[in-house]
C-alpha positions as CSV (number, residue, x, y, z in Angstrom):
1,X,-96.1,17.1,34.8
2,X,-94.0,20.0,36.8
3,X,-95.3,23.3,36.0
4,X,-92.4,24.4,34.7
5,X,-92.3,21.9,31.5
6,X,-95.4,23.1,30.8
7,X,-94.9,26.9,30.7
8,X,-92.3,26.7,29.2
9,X,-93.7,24.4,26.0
10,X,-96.5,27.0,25.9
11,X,-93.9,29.7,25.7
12,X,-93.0,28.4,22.7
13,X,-95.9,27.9,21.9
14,X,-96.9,31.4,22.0
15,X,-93.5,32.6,20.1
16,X,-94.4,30.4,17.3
17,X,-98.0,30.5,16.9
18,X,-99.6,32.8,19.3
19,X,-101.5,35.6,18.2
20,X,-98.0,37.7,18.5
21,X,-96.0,34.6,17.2
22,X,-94.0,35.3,13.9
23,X,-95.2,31.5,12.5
24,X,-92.5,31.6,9.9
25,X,-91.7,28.0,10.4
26,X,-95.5,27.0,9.8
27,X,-94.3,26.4,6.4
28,X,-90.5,26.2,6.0
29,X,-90.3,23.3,8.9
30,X,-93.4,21.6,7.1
31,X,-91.4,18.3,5.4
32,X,-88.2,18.7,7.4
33,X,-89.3,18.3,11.1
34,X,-91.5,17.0,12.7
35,X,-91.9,19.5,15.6
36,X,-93.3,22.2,14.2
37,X,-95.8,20.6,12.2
38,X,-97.0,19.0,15.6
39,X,-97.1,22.0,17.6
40,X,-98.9,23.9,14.9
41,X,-101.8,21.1,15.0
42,X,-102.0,20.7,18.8
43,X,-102.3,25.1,18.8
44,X,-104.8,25.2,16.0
45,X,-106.7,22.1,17.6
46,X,-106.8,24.1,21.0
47,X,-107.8,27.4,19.3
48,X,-110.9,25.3,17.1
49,X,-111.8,23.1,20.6
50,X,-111.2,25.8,23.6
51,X,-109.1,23.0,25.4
52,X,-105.6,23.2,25.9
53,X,-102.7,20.8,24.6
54,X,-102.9,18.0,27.6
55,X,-99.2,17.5,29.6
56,X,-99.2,14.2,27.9
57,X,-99.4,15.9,24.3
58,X,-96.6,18.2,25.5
59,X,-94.2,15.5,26.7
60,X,-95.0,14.3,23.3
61,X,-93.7,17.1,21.6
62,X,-90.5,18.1,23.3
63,X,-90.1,14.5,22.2
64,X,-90.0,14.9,18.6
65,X,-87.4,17.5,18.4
66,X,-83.4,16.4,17.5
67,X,-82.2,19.6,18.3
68,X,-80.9,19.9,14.6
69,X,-80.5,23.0,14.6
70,X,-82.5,23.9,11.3
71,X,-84.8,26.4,13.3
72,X,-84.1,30.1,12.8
73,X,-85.0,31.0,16.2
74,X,-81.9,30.7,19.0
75,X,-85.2,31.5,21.4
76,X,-86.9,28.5,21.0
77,X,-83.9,25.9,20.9
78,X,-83.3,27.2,24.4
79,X,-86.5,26.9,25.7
80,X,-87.0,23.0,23.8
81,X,-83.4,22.7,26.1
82,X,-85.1,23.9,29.3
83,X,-88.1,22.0,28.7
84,X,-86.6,18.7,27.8
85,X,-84.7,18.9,31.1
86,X,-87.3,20.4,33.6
87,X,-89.1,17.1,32.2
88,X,-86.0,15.0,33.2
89,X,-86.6,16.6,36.8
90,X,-90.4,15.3,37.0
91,X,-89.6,12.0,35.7
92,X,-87.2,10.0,35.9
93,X,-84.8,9.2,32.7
94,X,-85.5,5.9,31.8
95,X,-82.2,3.3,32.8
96,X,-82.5,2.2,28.7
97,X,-82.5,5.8,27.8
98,X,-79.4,6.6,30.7
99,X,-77.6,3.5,29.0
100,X,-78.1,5.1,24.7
101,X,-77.6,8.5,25.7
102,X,-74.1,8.1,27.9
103,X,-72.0,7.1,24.3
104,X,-68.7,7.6,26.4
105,X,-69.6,5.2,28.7
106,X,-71.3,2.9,26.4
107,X,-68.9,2.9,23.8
108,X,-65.7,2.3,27.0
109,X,-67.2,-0.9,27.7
110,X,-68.6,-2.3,24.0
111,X,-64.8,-1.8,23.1
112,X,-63.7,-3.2,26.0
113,X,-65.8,-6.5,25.7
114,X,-66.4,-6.7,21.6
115,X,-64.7,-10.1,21.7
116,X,-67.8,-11.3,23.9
117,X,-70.6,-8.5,22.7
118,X,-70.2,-8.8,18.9
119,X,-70.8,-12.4,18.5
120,X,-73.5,-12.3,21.0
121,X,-75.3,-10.0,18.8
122,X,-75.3,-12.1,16.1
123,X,-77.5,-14.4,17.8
124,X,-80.7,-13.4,17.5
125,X,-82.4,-14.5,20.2
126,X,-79.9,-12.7,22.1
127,X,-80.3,-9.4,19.7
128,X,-83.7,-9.6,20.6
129,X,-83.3,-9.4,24.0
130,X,-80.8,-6.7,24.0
131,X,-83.1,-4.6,22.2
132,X,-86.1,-4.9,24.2
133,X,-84.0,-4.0,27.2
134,X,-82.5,-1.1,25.7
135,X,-85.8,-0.1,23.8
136,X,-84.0,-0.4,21.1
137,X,-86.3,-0.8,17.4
138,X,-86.3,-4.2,16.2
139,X,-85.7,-3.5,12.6
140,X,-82.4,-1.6,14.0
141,X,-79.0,-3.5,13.5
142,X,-77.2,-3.5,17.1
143,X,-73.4,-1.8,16.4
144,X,-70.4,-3.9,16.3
145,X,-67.7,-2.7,18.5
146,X,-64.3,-2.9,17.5
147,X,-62.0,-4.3,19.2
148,X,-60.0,-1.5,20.1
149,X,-61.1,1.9,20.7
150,X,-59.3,5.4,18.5
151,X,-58.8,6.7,22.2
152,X,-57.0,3.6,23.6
153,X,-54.5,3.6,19.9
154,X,-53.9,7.3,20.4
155,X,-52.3,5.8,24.0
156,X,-50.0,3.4,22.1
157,X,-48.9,5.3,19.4
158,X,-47.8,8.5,21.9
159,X,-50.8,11.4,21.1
160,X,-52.2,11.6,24.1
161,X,-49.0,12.9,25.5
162,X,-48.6,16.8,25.0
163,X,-46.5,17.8,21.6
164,X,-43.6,19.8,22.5
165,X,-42.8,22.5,19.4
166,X,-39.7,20.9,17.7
167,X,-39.8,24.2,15.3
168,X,-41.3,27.6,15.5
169,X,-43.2,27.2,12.6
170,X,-44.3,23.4,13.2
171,X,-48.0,23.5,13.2
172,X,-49.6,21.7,16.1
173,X,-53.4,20.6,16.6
174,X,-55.6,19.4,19.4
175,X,-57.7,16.7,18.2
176,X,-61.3,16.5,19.8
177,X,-62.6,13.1,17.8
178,X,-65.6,12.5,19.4
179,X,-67.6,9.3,20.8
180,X,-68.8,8.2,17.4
181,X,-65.3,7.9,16.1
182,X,-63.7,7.4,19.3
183,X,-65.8,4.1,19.9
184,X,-67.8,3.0,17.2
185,X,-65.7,4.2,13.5
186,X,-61.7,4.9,15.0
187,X,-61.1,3.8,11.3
188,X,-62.4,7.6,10.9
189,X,-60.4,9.1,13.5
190,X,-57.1,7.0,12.8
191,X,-57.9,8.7,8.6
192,X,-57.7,12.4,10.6
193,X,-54.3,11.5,12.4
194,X,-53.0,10.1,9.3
195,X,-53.7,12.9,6.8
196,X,-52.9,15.4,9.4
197,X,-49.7,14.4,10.0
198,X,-48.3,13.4,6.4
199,X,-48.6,16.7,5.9
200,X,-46.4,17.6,9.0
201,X,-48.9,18.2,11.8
202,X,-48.4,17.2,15.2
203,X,-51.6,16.0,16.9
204,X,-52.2,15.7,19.9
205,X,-55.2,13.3,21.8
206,X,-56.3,15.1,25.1
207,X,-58.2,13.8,27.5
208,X,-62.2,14.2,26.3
209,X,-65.7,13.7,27.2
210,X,-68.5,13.2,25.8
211,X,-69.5,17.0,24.2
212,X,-73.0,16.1,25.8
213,X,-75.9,16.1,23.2
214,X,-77.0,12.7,23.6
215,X,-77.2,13.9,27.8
216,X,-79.2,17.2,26.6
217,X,-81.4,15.3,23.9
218,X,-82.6,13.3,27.2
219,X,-82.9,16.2,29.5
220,X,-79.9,15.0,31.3
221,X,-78.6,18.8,32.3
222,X,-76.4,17.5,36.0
223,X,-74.6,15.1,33.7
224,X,-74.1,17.1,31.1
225,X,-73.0,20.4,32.7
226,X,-70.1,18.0,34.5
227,X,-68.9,16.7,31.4
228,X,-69.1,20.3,29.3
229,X,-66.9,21.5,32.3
230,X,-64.0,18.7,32.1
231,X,-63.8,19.7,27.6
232,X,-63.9,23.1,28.6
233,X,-61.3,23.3,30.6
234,X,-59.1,20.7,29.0
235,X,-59.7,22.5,25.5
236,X,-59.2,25.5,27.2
237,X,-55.7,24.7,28.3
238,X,-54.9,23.6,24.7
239,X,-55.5,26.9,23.3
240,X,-53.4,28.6,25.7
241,X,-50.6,26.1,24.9
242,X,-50.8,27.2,20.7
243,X,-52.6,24.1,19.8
244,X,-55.2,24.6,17.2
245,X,-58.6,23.0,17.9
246,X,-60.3,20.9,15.8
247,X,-62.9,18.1,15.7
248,X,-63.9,15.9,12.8
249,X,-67.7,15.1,14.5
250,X,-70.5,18.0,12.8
251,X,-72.4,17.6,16.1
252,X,-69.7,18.2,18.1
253,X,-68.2,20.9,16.1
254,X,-72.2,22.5,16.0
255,X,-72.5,22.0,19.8
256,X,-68.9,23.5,20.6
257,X,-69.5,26.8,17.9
258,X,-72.8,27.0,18.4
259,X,-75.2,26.0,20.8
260,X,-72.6,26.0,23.8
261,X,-71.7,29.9,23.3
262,X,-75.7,31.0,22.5
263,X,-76.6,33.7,24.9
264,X,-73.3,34.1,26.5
265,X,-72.5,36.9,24.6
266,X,-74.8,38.5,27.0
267,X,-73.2,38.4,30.1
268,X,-71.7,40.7,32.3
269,X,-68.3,39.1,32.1
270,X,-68.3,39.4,27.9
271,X,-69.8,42.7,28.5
272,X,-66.8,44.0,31.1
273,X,-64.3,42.3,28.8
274,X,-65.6,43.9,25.8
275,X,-65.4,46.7,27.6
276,X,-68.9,48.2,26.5
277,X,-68.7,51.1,29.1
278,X,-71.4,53.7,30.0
279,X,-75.0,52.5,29.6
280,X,-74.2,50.2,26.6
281,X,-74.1,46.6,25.4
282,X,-71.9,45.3,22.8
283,X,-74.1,42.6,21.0
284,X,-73.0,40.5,17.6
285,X,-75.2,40.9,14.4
286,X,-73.5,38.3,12.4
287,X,-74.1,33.9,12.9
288,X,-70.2,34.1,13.0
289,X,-69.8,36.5,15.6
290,X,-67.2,38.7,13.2
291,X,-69.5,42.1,13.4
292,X,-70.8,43.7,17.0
293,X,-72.5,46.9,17.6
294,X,-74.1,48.9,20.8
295,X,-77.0,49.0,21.6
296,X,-78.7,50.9,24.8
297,X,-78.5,48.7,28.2
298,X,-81.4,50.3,29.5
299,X,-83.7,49.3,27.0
300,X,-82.0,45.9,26.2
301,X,-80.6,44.5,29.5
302,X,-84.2,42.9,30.4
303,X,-84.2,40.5,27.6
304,X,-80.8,40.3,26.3
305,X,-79.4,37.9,29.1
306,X,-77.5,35.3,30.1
307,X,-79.7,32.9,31.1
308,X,-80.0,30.4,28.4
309,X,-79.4,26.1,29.4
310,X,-75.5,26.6,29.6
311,X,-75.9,29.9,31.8
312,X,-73.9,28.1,34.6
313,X,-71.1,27.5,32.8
314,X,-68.6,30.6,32.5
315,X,-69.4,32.5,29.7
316,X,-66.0,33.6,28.6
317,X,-64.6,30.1,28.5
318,X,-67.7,29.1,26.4
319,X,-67.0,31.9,23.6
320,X,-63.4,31.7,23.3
321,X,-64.0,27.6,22.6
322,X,-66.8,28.3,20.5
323,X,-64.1,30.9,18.2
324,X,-61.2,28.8,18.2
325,X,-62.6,25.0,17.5
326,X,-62.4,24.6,13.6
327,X,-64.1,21.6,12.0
328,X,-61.6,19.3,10.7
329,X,-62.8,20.1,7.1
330,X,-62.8,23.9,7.7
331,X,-59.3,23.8,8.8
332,X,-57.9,21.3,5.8
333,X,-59.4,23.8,3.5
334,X,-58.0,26.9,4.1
335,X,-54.4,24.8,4.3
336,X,-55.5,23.7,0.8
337,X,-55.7,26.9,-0.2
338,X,-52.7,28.5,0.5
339,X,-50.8,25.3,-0.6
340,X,-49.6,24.2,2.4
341,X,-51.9,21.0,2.1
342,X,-50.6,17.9,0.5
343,X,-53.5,15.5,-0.4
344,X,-55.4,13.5,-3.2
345,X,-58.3,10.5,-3.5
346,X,-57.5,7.4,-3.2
347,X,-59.3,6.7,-6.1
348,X,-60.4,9.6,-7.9
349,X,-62.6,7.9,-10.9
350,X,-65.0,6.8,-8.2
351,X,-68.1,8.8,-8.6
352,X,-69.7,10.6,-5.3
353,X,-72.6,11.6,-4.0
354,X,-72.2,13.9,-0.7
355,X,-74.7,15.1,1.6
356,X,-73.9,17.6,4.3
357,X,-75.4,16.9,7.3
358,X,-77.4,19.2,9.6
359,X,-74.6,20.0,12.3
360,X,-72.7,20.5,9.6
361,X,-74.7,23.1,7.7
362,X,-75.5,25.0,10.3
363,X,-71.7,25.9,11.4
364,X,-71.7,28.1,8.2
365,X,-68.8,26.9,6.6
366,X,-69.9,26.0,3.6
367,X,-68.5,22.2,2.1
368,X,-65.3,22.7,2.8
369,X,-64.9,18.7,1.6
370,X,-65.9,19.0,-1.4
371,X,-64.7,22.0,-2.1
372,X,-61.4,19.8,-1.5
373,X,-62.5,17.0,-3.8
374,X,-63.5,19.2,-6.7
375,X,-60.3,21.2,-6.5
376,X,-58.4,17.6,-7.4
377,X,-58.3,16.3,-10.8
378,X,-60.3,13.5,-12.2
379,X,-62.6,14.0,-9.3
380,X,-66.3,13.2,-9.5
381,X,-68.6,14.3,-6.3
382,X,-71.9,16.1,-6.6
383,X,-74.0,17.7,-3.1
384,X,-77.2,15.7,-2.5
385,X,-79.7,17.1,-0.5
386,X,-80.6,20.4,0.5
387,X,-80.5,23.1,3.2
388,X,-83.7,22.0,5.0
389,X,-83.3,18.1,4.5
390,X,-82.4,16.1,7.4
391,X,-81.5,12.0,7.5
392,X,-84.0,12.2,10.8
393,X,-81.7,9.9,12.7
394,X,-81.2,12.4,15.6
395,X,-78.0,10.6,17.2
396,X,-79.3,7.7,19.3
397,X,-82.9,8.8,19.1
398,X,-83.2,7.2,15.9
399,X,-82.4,3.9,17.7
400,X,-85.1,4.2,20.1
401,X,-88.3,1.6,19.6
402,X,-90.5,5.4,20.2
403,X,-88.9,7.5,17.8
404,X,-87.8,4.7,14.7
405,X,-90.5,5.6,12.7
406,X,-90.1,9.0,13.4
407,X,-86.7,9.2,12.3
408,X,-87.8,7.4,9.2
409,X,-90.5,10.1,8.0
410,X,-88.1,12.9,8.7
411,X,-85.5,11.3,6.0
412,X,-88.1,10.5,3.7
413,X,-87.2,13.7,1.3
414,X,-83.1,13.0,1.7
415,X,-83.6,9.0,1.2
416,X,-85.3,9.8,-2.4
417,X,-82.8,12.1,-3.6
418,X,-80.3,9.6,-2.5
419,X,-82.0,6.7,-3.8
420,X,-82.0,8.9,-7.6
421,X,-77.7,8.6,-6.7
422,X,-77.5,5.0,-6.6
423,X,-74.6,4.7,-8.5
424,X,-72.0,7.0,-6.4
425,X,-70.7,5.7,-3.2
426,X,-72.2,7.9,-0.5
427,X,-70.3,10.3,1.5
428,X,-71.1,12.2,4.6
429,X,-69.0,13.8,7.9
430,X,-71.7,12.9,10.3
431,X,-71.5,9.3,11.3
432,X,-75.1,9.3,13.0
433,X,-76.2,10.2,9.4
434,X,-73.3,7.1,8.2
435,X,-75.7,5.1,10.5
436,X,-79.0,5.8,9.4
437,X,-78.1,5.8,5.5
438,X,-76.1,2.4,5.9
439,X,-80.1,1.2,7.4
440,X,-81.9,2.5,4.7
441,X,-79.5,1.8,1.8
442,X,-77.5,-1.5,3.1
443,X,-74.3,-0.1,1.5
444,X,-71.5,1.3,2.2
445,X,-71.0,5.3,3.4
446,X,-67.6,6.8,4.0
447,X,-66.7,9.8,5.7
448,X,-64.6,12.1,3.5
449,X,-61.7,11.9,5.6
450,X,-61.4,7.8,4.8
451,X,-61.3,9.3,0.8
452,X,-58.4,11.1,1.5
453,X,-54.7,11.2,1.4
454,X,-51.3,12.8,0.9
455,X,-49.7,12.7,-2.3
């Protein structure tokens, strides 16, 4: 194993349970990750034995983490990032793991060829095989592919052309779906167009990628970079055309906010534009980035840098996405509030149970969904969960024949207080989440935006 996977795992190690480590996650990651709970064993193990964590154990545990985002520390997401793809360096990505993790291309040609795929799945011989190729868990239902893609009926129905203003005041958005409900659920993307523009929106389609987590999750940083690029710029282009951004995917919307921008505020180019001056850096104090303040460059400079994962990227262009993407919740709300939002449930006495997912949660704004539903009448929708409790199904990890049972024990909490719900119809914006509960439950899960409509 390269030498620089493993320095970097032990520097996390020594941030999180060193001698100097703060160990604050030692018991508020204890039944919501698996991780921590490893890498605390594997130190304590080393400090009782005098032998080190082997490169094997290591590879292990960079394994385990989801990238979530439920750690406090912005320190130690970048270095599992660094690690997960210096490993990718030293050994080649498995051709199954290439195939799960690339949803853009996966989902271009399951759409393409669901007349053929979907039926062949069905047999289960053939299942079988598919599965074992892909490393795919048995117990795991293969997706069906529909026969035609969100992206490819965007084309036919005129979105992916630019919208010209027809009025001053027309309000105009740019639609970043995502793979999940570009390829596998369009019925969820086709529900954001259609709300969206009863209540007089344009929307517009651009051209997207893949935002990349599945290619980070697998160390995959060449690919990924590429693709983070071609959004960036496209996005980019959108906001300097008036469009508002918005995305209806939690991980995409978490990646985009939050993960993409972390450490570029750092950089030389925020810190000229900001216009710090003198021997001071301008640094935020808030998750939101809403309050800055100075602090001395001298003392600060040597570990307040830009030189995180995404470091190659232009820093500028990564912050001013990360301020102006909204989640397509976020941005329905604050229409809702100042009435300019018409909408209502398609059948309000239908009791709901909602549970925000991780991504979600960790964008800090609040449920703006049900914050939606409650404000209609009639209405029945309760949160279930909590703000440590993840489904485990870690995109298309939870697929993966290595990581099933993984996935499985991470949920365990969520799936009980779920189970204690059985009779609302489940409700959740992340459709890996959809994915997992629709294994463990074998019923139906909407997204919220299938729930809704104009008046």
């Amino acid at each position: 194993m390269a030498t620089d996977f493993t320095s970097l795992v032990l520097e996390i190690f020594k941030k999180c349970a060193g001698r100097s480590g703060c160990e604050v996650c030692r018991e508020h990651m204890e039944e919501d990750c698996l991780f921590f709970p490893e890498m605390y064993r594997l130190h304590d193990l080393a400090e009782e034995t005098g032998t080190p964590p082997s490169d094997r154990d290591l590879a292990s545990l960079v394994d385990l983490c989801t990238l979530c985002g439920l750690c406090p520390c912005q320190d130690i997401r970048i270095l599992v990032l660094k690690a997960k793809a210096a490993r990718a360096q030293d050994k080649i990505i498995p051709l199954s793991a290439r195939l799960l993790s690339d949803a853009r291309q996966a989902g271009r040609w399951g759409t393409v060829f669901s007349t053929i795929i979907n039926p062949l799945n069905q047999l289960k011989p053939v299942s079988a095989m598919a599965k074992k190729a892909l490393d795919i868990h048995p117990e795991r239902s293969l997706p069906a592919f529909p026969e035609e893609s969100f992206f490819a009926w965007a084309q036919k129905k005129g979105l992916t052309a630019p919208v010209k203003r027809a009025e001053q005041d027309t309000s105009r958005v740019a639609y970043f779906a995502g793979c999940s409900a570009g390829y596998l659920f369009p019925d969820v993307a086709k529900a954001a167009v259609g709300l969206l523009e009863q209540n007089g929106i344009q929307v517009f389609v651009p051209s997207q990628d893949c935002c990349s987590m599945p290619l980070i999750m697998e160390g995959n940083q060449p690919e990924a970079t590429k693709r983070i690029q071609a959004n960036l710029e496209t996005l980019g282009g959108c906001m300097q055309k008036g469009y508002d951004i918005v995305c209806s995917c939690p991980t995409c919307g978490y990646f985009f906010k939050k993960m993409l921008k972390e450490t570029a505020y750092y950089s030389e180019a925020f810190q000229h534009r900001a216009d710090a001056g003198g021997n001071r850096m301008q640094v935020p104090t808030g998750s939101r980035d809403k309050k800055f303040t100075f602090v001395p460059m001298d003392i600060y400079k040597t570990f307040l840098k830009d030189d995180g994962y995404f470091s190659s990227i232009d820093p500028l262009q990564r912050i001013d996405l990360s301020l102006n993407i909204q989640d397509l919740g976020e941005y329905l709300l604050a229409r809702h509030k100042t009435g300019e939002l018409s909408i209502s449930l398609k059948k309000p006495d239908r009791p709901l149970a909602y549970f925000a997912p991780c991504h979600q949660r960790e964008q800090n704004i609040g449920h703006p969904y049900v914050e939606i539903i409650q404000s209609l009448p009639g209405t029945d929708i309760i949160p279930v969960g909590g703000e440590m409790l993840c489904c485990g199904m870690g995109g298309h990890l939870g697929f993966k024949t290595g990581f099933h049972d993984h996935s499985l024990a991470i949920g365990g909490p969520l799936f009980d207080r779920l189970a204690a719900a059985s009779g609302r119809t489940l409700v959740t914006d992340c459709l890996s989440c959809r994915m997992q509960l629709q294994h463990m439950f074998s019923r139906q899960v909407f997204h919220p935006l299938e729930l809704l409509t104009a008046v």
